[in-house]
C-alpha positions as CSV (number, residue, x, y, z in Angstrom):
1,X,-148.5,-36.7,-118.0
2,X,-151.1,-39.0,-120.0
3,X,-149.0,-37.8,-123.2
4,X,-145.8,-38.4,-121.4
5,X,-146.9,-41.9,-120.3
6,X,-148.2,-43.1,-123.7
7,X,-145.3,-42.1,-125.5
8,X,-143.2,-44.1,-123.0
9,X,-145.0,-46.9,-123.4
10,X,-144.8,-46.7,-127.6
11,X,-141.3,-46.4,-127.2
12,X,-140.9,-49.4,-125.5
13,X,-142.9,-51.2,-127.8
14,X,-141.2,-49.9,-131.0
15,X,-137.8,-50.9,-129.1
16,X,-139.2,-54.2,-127.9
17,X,-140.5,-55.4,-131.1
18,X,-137.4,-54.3,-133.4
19,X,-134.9,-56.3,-131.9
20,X,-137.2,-59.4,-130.9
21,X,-137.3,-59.4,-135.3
22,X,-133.9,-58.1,-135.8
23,X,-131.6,-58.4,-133.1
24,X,-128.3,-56.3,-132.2
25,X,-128.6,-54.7,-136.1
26,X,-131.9,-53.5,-135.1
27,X,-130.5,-51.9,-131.6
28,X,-127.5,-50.6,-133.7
29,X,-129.5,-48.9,-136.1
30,X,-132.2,-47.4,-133.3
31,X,-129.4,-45.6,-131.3
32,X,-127.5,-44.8,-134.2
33,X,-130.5,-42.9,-135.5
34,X,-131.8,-41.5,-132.0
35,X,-127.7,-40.3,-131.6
36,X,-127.9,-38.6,-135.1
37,X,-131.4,-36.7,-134.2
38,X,-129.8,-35.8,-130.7
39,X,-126.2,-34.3,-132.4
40,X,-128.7,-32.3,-134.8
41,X,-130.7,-30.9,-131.6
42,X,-127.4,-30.4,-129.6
43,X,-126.4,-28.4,-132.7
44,X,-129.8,-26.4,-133.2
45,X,-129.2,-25.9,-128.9
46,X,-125.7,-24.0,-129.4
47,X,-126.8,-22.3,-132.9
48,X,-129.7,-20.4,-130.0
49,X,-126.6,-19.3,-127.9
50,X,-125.1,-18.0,-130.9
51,X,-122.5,-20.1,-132.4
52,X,-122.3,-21.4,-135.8
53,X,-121.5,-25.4,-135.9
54,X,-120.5,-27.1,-139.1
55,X,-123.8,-29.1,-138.6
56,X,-124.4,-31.1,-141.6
57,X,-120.7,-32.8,-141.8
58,X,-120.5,-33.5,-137.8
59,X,-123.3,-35.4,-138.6
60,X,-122.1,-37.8,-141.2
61,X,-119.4,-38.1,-138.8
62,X,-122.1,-38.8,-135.7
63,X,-123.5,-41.8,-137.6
64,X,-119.7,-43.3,-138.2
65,X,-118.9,-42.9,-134.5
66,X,-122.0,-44.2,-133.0
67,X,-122.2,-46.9,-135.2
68,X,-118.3,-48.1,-136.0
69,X,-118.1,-50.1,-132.9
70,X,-120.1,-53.1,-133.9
71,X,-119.4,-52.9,-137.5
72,X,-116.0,-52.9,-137.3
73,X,-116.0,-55.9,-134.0
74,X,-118.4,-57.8,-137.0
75,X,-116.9,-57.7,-140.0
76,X,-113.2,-55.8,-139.8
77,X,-111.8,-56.5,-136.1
78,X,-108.3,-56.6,-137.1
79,X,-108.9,-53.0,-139.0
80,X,-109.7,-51.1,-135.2
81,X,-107.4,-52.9,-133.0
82,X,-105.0,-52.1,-135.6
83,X,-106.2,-48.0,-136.4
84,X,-108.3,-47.3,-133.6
85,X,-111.3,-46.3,-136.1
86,X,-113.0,-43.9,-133.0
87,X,-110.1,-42.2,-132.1
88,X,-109.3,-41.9,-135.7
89,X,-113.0,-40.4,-137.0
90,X,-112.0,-37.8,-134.0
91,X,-108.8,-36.4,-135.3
92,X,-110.0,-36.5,-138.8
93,X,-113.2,-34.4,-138.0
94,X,-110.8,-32.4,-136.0
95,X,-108.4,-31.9,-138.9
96,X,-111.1,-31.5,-141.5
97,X,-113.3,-28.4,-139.2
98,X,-110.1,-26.8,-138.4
99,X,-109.6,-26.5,-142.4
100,X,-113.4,-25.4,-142.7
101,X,-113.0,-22.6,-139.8
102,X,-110.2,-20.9,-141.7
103,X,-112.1,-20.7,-144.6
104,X,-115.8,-20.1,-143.9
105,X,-115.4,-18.6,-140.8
106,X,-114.0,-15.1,-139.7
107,X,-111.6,-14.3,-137.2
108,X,-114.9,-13.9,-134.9
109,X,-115.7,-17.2,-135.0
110,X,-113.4,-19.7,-136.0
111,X,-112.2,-21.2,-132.8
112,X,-115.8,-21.3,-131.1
113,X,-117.1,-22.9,-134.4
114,X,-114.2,-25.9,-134.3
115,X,-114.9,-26.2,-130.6
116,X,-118.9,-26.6,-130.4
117,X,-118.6,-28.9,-133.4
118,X,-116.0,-30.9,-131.8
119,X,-118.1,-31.1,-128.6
120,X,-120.9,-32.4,-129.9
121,X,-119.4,-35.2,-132.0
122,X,-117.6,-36.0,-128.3
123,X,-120.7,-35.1,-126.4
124,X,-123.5,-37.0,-128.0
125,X,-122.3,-39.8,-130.5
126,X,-118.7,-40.6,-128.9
127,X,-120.8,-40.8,-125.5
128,X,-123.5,-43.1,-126.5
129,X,-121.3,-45.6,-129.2
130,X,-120.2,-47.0,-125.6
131,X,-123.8,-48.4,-125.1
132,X,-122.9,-50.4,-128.3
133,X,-119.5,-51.7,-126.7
134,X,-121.7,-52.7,-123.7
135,X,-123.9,-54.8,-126.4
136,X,-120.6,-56.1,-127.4
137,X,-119.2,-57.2,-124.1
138,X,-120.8,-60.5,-123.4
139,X,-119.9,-63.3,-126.3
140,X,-123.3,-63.8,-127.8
141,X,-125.5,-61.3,-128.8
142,X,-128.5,-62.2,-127.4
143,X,-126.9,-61.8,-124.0
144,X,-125.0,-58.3,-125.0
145,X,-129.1,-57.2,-126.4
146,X,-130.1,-57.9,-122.6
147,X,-127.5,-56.2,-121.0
148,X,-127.4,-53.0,-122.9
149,X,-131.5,-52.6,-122.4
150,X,-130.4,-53.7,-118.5
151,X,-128.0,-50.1,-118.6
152,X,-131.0,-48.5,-120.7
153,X,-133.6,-49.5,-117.9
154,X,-131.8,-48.3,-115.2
155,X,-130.9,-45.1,-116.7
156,X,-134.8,-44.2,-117.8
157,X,-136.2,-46.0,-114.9
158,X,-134.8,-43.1,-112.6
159,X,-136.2,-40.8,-114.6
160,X,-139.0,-41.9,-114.3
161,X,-138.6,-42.7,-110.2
162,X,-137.6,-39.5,-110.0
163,X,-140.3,-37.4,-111.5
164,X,-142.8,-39.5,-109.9
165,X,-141.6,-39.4,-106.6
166,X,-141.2,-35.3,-107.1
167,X,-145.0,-35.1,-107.8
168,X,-145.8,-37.0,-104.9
169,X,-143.3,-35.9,-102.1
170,X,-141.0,-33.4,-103.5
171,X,-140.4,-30.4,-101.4
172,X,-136.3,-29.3,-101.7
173,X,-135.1,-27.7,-104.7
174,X,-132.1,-29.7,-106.1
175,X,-130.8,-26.9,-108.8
176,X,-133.4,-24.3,-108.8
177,X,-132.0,-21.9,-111.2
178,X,-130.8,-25.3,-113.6
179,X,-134.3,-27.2,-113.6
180,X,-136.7,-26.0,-111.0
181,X,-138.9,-28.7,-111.0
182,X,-136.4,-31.3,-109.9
183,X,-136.1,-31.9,-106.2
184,X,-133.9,-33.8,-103.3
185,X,-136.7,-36.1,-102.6
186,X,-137.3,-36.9,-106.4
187,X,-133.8,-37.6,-106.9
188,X,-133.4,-39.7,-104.2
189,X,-136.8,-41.8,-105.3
190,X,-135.6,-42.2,-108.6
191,X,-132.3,-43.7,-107.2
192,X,-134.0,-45.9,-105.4
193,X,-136.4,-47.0,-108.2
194,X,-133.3,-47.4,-110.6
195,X,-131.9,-49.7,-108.0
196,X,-134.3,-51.9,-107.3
197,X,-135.0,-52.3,-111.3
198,X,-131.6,-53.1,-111.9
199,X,-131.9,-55.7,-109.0
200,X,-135.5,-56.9,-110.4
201,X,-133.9,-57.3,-114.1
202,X,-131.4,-59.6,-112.7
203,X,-133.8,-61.7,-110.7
204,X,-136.2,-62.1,-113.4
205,X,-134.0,-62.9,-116.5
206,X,-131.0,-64.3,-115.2
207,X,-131.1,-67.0,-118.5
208,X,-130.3,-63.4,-120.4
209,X,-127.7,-61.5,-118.8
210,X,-124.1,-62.4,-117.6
211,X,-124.1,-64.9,-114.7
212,X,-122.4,-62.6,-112.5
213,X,-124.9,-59.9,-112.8
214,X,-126.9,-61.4,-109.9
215,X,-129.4,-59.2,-108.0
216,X,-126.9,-57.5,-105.5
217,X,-124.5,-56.7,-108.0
218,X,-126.8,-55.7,-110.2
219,X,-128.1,-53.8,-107.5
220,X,-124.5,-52.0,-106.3
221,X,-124.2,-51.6,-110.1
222,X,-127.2,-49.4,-110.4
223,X,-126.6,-47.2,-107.8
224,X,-124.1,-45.2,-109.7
225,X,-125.3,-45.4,-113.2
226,X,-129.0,-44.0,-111.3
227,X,-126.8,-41.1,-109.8
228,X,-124.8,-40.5,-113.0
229,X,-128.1,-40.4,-115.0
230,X,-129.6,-37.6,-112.5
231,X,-126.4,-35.4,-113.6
232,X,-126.2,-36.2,-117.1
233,X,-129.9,-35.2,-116.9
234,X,-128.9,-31.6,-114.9
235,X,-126.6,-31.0,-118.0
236,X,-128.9,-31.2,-120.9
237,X,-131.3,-28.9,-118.7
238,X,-128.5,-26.6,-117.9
239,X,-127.9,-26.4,-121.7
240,X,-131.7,-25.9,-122.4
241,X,-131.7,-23.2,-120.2
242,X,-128.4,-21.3,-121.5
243,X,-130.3,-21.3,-124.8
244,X,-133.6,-20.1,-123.2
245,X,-135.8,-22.9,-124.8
246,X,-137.7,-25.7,-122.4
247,X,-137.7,-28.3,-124.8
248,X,-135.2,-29.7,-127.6
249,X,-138.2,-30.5,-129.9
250,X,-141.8,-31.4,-130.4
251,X,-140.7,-35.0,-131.7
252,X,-142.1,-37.3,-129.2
253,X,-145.7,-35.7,-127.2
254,X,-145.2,-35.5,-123.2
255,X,-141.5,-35.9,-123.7
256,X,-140.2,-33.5,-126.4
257,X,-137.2,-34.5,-128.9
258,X,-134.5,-36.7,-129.1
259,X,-132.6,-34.9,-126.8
260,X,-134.9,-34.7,-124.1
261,X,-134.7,-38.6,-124.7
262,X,-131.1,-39.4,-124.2
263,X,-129.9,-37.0,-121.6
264,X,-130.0,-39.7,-119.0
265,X,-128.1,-42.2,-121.2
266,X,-125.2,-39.5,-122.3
267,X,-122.6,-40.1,-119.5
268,X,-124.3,-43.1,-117.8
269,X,-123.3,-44.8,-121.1
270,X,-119.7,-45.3,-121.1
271,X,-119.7,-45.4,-116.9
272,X,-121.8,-49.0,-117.2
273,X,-119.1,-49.9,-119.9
274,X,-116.1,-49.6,-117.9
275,X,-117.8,-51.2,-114.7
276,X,-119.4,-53.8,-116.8
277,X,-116.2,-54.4,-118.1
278,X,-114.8,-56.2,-115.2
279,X,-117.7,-57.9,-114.7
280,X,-118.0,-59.8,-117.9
């Protein structure tokens, strides 16, 4: 737990401190890279269930996807509303594995190849680019930096809720045979933390996020990004334990790897983009 906490609270720092120096290029860069490391343990994940991924070329294709959205909205707008470069990168990748499977693959395992590939680049990087459209919703960036760590801190704060509350009070299983440790009474903490950050946030620095974001909204907001995280959490464990391993990787100490990092983040992502949406 010491480990666990520590590590949190480097993370922060590290986060913190890049993009008070460098801004929304600093933020792009942090989850571009922490998407990249998650695709390659998503891949090492289905390699342990016995499937061959074309690894090395989804990834190339991870670091376009995850971080096309706020290149393209800075220097080449008219190029994606005219192409669609997301949708795009997807059918090439799509084009270009289907090619590789016929020839690198045997009749065993082409169409399992072409599909975990696929899912991953879908999965991991096409997930998380939408934290970088939320950075891109408000018209300043300094405002987009504030909201995006807003849907961040919601999402990790019930995590953290969650497992807290679990040590202290948890009794019920939630999904025994998925994550045994996880409980009812954990779950519903967390929630309840993950709301009331979301609602303090908005309170505290209402200077730096959207005017409409005011505490209740913020706080009807949170509620289903905090249950949202609690399932996109239940499917990285649920892939975890289909490949019989407790932890993606020995990156970070008292968490594990990148993986382990952004589960919570995965589908909350785009679900605070399309409600944020309206809002701003």
């Amino acid at each position: 737990m010491v480990s666990r906490i520590l590590s949190t609270l480097l993370l922060w720092s590290v986060v913190l401190t890049s993009l008070w120096y460098f801004g929304a290029h600093a933020a792009v860069v942090l989850l571009t890279v922490v998407a990249a490391l998650t695709l390659h343990e998503f891949y090492g994940l289905v390699t342990k269930m016995g499937y061959r991924p074309f690894r090395w070329t989804a990834l190339v294709f991870g670091v376009l996807i995850t971080s096309a959205p706020y290149y393209l909205a800075t220097y080449l707008p008219e190029l994606d509303d005219a192409v669609g470069v997301i949708p795009a990168l997807m059918v090439l990748a799509t084009i270009l594995f289907s090619v590789r499977a016929l020839g690198e693959r045997d009749a065993t395992n082409r169409v399992e190849s072409i599909g975990v590939t696929m899912l991953g680049l879908f999965f991991v990087p096409f997930l998380l680019q939408y934290l970088i459209r939320v950075l891109l919703l408000p018209p300043d960036d300094d405002t987009g930096l504030a909201l995006c760590l807003w849907v961040v801190a919601v999402s990790k704060f019930c995590d953290v809720g969650a497992l807290l509350t679990g040590l202290a009070i948890g009794r019920h299983k939630m999904a025994p045979i998925i994550s045994p440790k996880k409980t009812w009474e954990g779950a519903i903490g967390g929630v309840l933390i993950s709301v009331g950050v979301g609602a303090g946030i908005a309170a505290w620095l209402p200077d730096y996020l959207p005017e409409k974001l005011t505490p209740v909204i913020a706080a009807v907001i949170a509620l289903p990004l905090a249950l949202t995280t609690i399932v996109s959490d239940l499917i990285e464990s649920a892939l975890k334990r289909r490949a019989d391993i407790k932890d993606t990787g020995k990156m970070i100490p008292g968490i594990g790897g990148a993986f382990d990092l952004t589960d919570s983040l995965i589908l909350t992502a785009p679900l605070a983009y399309f409600i944020l949406v309206f809002l701003v």
